[in-house]
C-alpha positions as CSV (number, residue, x, y, z in Angstrom):
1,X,-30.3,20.4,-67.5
2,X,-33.2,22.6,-66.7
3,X,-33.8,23.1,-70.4
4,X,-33.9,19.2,-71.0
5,X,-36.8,18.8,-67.9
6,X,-38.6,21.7,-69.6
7,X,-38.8,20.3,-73.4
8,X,-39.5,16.5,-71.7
9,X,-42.5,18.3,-69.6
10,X,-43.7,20.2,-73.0
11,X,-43.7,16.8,-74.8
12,X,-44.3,14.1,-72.5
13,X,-45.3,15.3,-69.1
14,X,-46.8,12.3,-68.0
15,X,-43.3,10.7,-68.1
16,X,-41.6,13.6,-66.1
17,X,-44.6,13.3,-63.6
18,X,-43.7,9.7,-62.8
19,X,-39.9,10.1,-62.7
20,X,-40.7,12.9,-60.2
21,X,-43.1,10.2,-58.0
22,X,-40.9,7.4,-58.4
23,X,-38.3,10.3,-56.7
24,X,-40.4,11.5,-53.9
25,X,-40.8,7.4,-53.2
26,X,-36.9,6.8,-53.1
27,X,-36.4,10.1,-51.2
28,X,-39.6,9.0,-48.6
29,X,-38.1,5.6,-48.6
30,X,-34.2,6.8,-47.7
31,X,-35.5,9.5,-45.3
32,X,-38.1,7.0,-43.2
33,X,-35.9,3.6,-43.7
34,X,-36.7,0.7,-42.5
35,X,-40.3,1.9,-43.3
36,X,-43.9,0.0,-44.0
37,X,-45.9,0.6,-47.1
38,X,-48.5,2.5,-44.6
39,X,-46.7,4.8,-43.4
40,X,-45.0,6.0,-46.3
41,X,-48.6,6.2,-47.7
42,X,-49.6,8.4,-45.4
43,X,-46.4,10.7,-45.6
44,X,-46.9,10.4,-49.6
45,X,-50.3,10.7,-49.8
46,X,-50.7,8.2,-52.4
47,X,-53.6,5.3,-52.1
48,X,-52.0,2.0,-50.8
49,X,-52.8,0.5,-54.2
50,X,-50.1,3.3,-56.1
51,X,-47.3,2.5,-53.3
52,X,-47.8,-1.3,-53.8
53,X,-47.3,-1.1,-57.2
54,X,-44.4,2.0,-56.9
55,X,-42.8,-0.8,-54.4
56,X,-43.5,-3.6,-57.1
57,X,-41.6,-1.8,-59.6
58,X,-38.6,-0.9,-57.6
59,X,-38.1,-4.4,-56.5
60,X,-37.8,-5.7,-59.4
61,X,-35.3,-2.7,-60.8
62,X,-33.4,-3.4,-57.7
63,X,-33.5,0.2,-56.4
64,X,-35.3,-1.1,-52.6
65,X,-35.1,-4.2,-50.6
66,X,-37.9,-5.1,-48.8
67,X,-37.8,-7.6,-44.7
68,X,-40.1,-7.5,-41.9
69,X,-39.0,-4.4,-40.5
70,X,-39.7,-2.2,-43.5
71,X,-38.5,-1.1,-46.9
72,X,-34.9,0.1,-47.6
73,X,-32.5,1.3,-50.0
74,X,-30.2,-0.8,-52.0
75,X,-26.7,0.4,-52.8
76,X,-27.8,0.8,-56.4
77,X,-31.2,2.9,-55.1
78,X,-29.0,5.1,-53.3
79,X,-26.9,5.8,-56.5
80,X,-30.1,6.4,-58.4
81,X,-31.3,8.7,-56.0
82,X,-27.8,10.5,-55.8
83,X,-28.6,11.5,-59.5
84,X,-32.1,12.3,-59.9
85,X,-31.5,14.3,-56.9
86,X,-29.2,16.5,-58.9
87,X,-31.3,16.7,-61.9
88,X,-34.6,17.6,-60.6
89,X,-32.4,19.9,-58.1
90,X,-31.5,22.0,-61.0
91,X,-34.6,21.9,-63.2
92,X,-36.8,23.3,-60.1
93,X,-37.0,27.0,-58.3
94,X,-34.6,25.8,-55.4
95,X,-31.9,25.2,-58.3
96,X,-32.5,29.1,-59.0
97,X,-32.7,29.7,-55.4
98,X,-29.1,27.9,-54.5
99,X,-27.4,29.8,-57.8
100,X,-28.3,32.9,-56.4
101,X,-26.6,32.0,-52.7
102,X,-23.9,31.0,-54.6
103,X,-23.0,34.1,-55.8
104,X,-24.5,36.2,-52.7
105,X,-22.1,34.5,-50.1
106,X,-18.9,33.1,-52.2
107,X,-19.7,29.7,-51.5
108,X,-18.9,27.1,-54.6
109,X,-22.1,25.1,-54.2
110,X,-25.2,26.0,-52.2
111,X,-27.7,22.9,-51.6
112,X,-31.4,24.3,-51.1
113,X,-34.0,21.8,-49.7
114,X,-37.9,22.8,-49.6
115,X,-39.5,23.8,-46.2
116,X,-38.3,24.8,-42.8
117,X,-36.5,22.8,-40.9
118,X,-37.5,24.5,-37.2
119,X,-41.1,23.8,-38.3
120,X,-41.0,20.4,-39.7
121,X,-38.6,17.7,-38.3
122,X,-38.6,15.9,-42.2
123,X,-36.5,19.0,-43.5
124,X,-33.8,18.6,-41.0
125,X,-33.5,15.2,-42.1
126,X,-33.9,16.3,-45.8
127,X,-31.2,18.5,-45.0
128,X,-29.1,15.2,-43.7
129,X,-30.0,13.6,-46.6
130,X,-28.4,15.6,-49.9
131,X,-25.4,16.6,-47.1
132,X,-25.3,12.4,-46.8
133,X,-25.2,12.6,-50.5
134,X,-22.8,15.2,-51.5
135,X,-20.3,13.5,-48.6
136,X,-20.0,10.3,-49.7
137,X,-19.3,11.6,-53.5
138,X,-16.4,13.3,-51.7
139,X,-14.5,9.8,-49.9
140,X,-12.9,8.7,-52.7
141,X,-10.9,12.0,-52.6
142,X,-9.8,11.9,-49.1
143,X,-7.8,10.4,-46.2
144,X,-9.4,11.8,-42.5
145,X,-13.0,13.4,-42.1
146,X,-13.6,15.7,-38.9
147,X,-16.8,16.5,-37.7
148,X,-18.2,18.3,-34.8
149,X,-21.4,17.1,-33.3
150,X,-25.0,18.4,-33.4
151,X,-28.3,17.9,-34.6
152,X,-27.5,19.0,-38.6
153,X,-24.5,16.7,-38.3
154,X,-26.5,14.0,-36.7
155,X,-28.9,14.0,-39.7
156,X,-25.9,13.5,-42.2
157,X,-24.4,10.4,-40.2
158,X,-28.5,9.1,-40.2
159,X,-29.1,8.9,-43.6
160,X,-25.6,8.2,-44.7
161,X,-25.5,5.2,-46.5
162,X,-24.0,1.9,-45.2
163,X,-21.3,1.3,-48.1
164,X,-18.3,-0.3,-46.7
165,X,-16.3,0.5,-49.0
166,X,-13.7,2.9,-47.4
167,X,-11.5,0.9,-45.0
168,X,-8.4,3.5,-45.3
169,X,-10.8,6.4,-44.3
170,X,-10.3,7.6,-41.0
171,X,-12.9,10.0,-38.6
172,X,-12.1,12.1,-36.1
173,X,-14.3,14.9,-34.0
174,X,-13.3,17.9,-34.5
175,X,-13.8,19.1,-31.1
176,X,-14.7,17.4,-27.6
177,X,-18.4,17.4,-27.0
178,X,-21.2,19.4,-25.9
179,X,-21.6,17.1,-22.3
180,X,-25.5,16.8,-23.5
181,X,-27.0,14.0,-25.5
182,X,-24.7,11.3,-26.3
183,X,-26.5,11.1,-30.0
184,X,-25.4,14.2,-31.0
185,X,-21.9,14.3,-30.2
186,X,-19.2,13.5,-32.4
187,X,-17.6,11.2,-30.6
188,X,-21.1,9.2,-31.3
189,X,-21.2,10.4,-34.9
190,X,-17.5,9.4,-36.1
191,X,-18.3,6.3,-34.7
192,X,-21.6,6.3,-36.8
193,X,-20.2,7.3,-40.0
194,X,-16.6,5.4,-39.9
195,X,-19.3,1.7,-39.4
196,X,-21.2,2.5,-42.4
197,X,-17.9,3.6,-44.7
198,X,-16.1,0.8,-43.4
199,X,-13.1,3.0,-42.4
200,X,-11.4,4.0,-39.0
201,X,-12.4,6.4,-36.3
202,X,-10.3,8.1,-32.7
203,X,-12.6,9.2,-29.8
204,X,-11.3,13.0,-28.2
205,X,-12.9,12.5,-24.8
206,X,-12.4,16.1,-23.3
207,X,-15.5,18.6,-23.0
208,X,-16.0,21.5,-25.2
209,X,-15.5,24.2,-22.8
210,X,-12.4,24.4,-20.7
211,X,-10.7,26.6,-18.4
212,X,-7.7,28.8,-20.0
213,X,-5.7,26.9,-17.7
214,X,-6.7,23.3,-18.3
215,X,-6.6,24.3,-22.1
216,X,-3.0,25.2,-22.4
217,X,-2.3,22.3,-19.8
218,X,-3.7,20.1,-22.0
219,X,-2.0,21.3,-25.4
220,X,0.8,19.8,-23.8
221,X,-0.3,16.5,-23.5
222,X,1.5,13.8,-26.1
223,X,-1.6,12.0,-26.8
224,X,-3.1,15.7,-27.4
225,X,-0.5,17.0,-29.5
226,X,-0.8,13.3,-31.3
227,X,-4.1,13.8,-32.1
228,X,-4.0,17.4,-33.2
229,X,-1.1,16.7,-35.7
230,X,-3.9,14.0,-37.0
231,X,-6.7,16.7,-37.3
232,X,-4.8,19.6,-38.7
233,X,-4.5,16.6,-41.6
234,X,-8.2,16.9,-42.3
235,X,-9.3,16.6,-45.9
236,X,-13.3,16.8,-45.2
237,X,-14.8,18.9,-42.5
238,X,-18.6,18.6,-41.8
239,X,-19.9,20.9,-39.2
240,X,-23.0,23.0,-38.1
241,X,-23.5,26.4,-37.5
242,X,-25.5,28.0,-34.8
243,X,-26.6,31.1,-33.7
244,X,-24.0,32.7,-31.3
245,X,-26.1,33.2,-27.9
246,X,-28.3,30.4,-27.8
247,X,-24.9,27.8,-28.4
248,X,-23.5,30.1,-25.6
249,X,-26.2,29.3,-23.7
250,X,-26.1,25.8,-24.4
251,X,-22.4,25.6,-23.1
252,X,-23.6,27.1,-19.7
253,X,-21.1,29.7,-20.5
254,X,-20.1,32.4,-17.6
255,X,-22.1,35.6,-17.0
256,X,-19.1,37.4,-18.4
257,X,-18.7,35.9,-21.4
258,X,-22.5,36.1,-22.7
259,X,-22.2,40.2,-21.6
260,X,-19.3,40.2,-24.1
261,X,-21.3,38.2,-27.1
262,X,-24.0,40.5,-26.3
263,X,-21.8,43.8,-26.4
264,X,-20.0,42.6,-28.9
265,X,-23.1,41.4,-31.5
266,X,-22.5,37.9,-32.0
267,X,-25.0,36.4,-34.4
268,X,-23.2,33.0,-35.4
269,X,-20.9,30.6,-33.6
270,X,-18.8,27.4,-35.4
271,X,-15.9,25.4,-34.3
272,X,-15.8,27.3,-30.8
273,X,-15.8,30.8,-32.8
274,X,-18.1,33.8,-32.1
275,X,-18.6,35.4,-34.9
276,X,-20.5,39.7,-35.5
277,X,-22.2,40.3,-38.8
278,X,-19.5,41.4,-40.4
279,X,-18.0,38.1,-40.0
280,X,-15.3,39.1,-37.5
281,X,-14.1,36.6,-34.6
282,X,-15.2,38.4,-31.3
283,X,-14.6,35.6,-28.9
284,X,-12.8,32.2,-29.1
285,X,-13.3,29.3,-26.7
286,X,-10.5,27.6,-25.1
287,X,-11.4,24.1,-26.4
288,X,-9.1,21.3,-28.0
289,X,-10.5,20.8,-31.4
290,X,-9.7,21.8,-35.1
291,X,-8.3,25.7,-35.8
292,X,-9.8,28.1,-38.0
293,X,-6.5,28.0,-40.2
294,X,-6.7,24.4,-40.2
295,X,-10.4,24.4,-41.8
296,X,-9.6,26.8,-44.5
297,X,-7.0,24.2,-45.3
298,X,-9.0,21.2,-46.0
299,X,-9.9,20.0,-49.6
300,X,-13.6,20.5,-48.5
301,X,-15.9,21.6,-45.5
302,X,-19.9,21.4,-45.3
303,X,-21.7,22.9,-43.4
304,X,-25.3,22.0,-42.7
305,X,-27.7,24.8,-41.2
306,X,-31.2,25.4,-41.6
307,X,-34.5,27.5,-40.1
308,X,-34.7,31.3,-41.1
309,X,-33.4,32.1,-37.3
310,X,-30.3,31.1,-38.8
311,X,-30.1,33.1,-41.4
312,X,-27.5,35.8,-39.8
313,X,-25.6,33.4,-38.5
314,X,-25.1,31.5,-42.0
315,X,-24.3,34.5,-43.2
316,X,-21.6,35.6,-40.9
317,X,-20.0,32.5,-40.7
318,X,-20.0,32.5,-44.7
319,X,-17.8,35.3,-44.5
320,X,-14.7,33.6,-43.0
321,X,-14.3,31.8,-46.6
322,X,-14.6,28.6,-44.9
323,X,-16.9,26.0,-46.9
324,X,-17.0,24.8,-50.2
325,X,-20.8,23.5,-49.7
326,X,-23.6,25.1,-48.0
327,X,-26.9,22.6,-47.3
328,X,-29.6,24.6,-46.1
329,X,-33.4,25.0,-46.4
330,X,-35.8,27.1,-48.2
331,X,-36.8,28.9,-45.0
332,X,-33.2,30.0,-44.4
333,X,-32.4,30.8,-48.3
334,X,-35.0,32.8,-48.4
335,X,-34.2,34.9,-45.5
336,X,-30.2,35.0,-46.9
337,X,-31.1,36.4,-49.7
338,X,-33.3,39.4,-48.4
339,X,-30.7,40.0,-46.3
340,X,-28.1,40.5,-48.4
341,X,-30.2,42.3,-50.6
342,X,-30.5,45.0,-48.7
């Protein structure tokens, strides 16, 4: 594919120059949706005579629909989008960039999007974006999706498409929540995503972290074992990753417990796992939620993790063998890869 972009851009590169701007619109359009023609021209930087005429254009192909609150996608732009995202992917550096990851963590398909998402809050979502992508191309595959909460995660059920079209699909959280805001928790975001697929969704109303004693209580529960029978059935897993102390930290974790991350050089944390840089578990939280057994089980899980602070914890977590798809940014690839080049 990146051959084909090269001999179009050696013989008509006024024609690859417009597919790339009619991109950056539908990307712009699906990031920022419901969004004016002003704003987009601002975060384009195009004169508000180009975007009329871009929005002209797309009307009429049926790629955007246009109401008082702003411009969206249509089904159909959302499609198109889906596959000039893969094609310009692979014809640019970031393609190169991902190949690399690939091979450098044992992953089946890295995702690379430009910039740093701890700098610039459009990269997070950008990040959402080709995760919201790559996700729904995976429904028609699977029965239950699980999915922890989080600010990556939240991005993916933002810009995932409203489709309707998966009324057997069922959501579930793959652990209870953090106890912080309600918009990142996956409660909130199975919710999110099973309203826009059209499919079903169960609630797990239980905190993240619980005594040892309330945990094993509560393993014993009928409506608990119920709904871990469900989730061990997972066929897509979407989760973050974070780094190790500061999710810790975040969980108002004891004393005790942060002494032993620190002693014991945790660097990333998923699913309630702690995890060194070698990839080894060094602490597990008592929480009700999906098993590490049970993820490496699933058909597919994506994880969604950006910012070069991540990098180590990426990395770690990316030695468990867990994911099939990696979405990350620039700022984190980069820093990967001179890590593991050392």
């Amino acid at each position: 594919m990146k051959q084909i972009w090269h001999v179009l851009d050696s013989v008509h590169p006024e024609l690859v120059a417009e597919v790339r701007k009619r991109h950056d619109v539908l990307r712009y359009i699906h990031l920022l949706q419901p969004v004016g023609r002003r704003n987009l021209t601002t975060h384009l930087q195009l004169t508000e005579r180009t975007i009329r005429t871009e929005m002209e254009s797309l009307q009429e192909l049926g790629l955007i629909s246009s109401n008082n609150r702003g411009m969206s996608l249509t089904r159909k732009g959302f499609h198109i989008l889906q596959q000039l995202d893969a094609y310009l992917r692979d014809s640019s550096d970031l393609g190169s960039l991902a190949a690399e990851l690939e091979e450098r963590l044992a992953i089946e398909e890295v995702i690379v999007v430009a910039g740093d998402s701890e700098q610039d809050p459009l990269v997070k979502k950008e990040m959402g974006r080709q995760a919201a992508l790559k996700l729904v191309s995976l429904f028609e595959h699977a029965s239950v999706v699980s999915l922890t909460g989080g600010t990556s995660v939240a991005s993916v059920a933002e810009l995932m498409p409203s489709l309707q079209e998966f009324p057997d699909l069922l959501f579930l959280p793959a652990r209870g929540g953090l106890g912080q805001k309600m918009e990142t928790q996956a409660n909130t975001l199975v919710s999110m995503m099973a309203e826009k697929a059209g499919g079903r969704y169960r609630l797990l109303h239980l905190p993240d972290h619980l005594s040892e004693a309330s945990y094993q209580s509560l393993k014993k529960e009928p409506q608990i074992k119920e709904y871990l029978n469900l989730i061990a059935e997972s066929d897509i897993i979407v989760h973050g990753i974070g780094d190790a102390l500061n999710m810790a930290e975040k969980r108002q974790m004891d004393d005790s417990i942060l002494q032993l991350l620190q002693q014991e050089k945790a660097v990333g944390e998923a699913f309630g796992y702690y995890f060194n840089q070698q990839g080894d578990v060094v602490y597990k939280m008592p929480n009700i939620g999906i098993q590490l057994d049970q993820v490496r089980n699933a058909s597919y899980v994506l994880a969604v993790a950006g910012g070069a602070s991540k990098a180590k914890a990426i990395a770690a977590v990316a030695k468990q063998q867990l994911q099939q798809v990696l979405v990350t940014d620039q700022a984190a690839a980069e820093r990967l890869l001179g890590e593991t080049r050392r």
